[in-house]
PyMOL Python script that loads the backbone (N, CA, C, O; Angstrom):
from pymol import cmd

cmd.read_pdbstr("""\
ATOM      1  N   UNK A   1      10.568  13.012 -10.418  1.00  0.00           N
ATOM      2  CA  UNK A   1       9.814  11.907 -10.990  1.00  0.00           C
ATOM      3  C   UNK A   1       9.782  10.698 -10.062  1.00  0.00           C
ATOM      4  O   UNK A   1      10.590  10.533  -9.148  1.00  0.00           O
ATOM      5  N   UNK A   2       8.860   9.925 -10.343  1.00  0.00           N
ATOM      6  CA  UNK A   2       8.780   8.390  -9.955  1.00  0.00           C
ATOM      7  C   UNK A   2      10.134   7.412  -9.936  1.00  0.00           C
ATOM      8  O   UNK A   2      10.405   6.895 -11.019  1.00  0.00           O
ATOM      9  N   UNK A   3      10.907   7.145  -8.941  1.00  0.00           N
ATOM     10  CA  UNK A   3      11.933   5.959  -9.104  1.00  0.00           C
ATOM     11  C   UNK A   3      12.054   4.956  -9.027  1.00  0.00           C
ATOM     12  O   UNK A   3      12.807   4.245  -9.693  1.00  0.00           O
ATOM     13  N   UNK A   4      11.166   4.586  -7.994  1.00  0.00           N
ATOM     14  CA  UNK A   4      10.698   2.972  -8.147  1.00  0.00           C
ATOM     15  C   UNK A   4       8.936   3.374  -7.804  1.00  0.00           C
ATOM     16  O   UNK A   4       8.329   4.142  -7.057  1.00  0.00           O
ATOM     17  N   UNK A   5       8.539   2.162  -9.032  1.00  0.00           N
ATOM     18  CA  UNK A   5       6.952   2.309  -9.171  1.00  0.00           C
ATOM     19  C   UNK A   5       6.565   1.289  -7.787  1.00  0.00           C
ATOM     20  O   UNK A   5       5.618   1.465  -7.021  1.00  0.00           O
ATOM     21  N   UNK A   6       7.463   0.324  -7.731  1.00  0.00           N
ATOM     22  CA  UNK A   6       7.579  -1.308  -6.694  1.00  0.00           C
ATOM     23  C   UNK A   6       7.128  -0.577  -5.292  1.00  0.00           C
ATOM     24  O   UNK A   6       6.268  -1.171  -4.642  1.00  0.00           O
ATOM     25  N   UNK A   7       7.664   0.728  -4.745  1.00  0.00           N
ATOM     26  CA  UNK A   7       7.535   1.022  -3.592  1.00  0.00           C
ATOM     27  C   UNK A   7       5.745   2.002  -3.664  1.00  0.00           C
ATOM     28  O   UNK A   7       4.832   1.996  -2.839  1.00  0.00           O
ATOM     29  N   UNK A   8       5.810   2.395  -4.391  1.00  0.00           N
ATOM     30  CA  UNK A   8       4.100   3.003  -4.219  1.00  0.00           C
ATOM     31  C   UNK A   8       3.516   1.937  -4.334  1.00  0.00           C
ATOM     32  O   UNK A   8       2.654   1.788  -3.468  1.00  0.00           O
ATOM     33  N   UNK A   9       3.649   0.783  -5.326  1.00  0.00           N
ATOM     34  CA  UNK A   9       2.659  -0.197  -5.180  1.00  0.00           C
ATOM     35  C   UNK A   9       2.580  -0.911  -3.865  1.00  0.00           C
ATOM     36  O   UNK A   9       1.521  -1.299  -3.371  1.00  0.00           O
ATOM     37  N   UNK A  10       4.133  -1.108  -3.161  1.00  0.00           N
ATOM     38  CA  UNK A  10       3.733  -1.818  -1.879  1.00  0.00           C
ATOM     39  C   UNK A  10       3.465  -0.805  -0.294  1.00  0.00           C
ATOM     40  O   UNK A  10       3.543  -1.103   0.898  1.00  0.00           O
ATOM     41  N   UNK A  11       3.174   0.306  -0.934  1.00  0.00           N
ATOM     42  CA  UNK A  11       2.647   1.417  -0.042  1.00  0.00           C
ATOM     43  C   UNK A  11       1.063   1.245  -0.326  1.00  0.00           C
ATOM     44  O   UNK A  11       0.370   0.606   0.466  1.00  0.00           O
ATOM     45  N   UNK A  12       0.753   1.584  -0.987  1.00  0.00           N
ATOM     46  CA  UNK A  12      -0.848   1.381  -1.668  1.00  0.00           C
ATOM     47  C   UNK A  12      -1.325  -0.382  -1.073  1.00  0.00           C
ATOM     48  O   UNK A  12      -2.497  -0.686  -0.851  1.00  0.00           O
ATOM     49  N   UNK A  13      -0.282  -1.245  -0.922  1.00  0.00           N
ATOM     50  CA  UNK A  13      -0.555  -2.561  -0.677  1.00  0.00           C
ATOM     51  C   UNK A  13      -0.547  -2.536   0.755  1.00  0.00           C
ATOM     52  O   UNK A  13      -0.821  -3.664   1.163  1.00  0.00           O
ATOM     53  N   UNK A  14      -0.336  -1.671   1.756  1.00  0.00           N
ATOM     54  CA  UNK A  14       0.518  -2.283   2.928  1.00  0.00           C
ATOM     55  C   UNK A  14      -1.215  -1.096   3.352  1.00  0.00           C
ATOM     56  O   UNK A  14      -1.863  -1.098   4.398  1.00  0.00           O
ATOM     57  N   UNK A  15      -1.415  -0.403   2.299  1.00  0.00           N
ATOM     58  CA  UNK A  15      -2.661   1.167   2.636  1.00  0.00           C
ATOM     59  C   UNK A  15      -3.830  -0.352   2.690  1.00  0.00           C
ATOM     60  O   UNK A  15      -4.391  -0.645   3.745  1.00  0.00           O
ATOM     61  N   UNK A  16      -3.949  -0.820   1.954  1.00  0.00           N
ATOM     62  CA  UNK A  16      -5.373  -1.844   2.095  1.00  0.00           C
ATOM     63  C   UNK A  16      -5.235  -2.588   2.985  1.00  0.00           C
ATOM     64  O   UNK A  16      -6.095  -2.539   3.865  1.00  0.00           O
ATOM     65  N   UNK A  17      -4.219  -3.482   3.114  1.00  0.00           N
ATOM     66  CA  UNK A  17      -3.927  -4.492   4.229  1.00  0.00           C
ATOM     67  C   UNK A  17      -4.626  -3.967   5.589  1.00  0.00           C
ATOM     68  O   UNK A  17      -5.398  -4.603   6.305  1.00  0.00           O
ATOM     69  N   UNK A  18      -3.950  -2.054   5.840  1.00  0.00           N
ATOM     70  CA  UNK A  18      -4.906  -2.145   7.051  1.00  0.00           C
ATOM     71  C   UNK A  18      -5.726  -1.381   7.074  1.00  0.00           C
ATOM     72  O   UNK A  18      -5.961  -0.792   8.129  1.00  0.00           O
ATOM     73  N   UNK A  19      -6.154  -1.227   6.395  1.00  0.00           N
ATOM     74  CA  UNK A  19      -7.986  -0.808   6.239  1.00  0.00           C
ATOM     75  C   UNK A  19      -8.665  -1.976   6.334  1.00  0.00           C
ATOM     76  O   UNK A  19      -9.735  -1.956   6.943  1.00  0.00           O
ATOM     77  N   UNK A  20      -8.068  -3.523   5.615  1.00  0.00           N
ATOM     78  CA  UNK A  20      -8.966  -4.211   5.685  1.00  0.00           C
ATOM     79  C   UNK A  20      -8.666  -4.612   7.169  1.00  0.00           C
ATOM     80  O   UNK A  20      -9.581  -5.015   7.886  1.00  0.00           O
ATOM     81  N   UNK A  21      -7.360  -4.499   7.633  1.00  0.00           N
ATOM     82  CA  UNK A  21      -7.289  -4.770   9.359  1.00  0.00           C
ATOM     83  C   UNK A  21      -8.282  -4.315  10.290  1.00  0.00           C
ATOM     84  O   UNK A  21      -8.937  -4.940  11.125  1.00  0.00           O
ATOM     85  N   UNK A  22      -8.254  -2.729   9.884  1.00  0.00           N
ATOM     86  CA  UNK A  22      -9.660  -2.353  10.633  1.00  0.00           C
ATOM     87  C   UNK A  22     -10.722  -2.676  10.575  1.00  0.00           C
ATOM     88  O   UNK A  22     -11.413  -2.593  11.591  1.00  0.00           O
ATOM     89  N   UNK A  23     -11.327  -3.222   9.237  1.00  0.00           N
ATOM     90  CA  UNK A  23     -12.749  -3.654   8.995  1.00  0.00           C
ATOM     91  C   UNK A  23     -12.649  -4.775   9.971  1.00  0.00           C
ATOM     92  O   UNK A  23     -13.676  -5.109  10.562  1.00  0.00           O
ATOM     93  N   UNK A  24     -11.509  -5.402  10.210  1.00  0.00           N
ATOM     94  CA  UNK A  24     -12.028  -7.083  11.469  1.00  0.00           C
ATOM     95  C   UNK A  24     -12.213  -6.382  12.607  1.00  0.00           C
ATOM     96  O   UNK A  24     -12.538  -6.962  13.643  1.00  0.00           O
TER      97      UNK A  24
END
""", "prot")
cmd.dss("prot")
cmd.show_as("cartoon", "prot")
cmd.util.cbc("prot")
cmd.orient("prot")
């Protein structure tokens, strides 16, 4: 199961950050 929800969210957070890095 899931043990900390905190770390997918700041995986999923850190996943946009550089996608939007690449879009610059």
């Amino acid at each position: 199961g899931i043990k900390n929800i905190t770390e997918i969210i700041r995986f999923l957070i850190t996943k946009e950050h550089r996608e939007i890095k690449k879009s610059e």
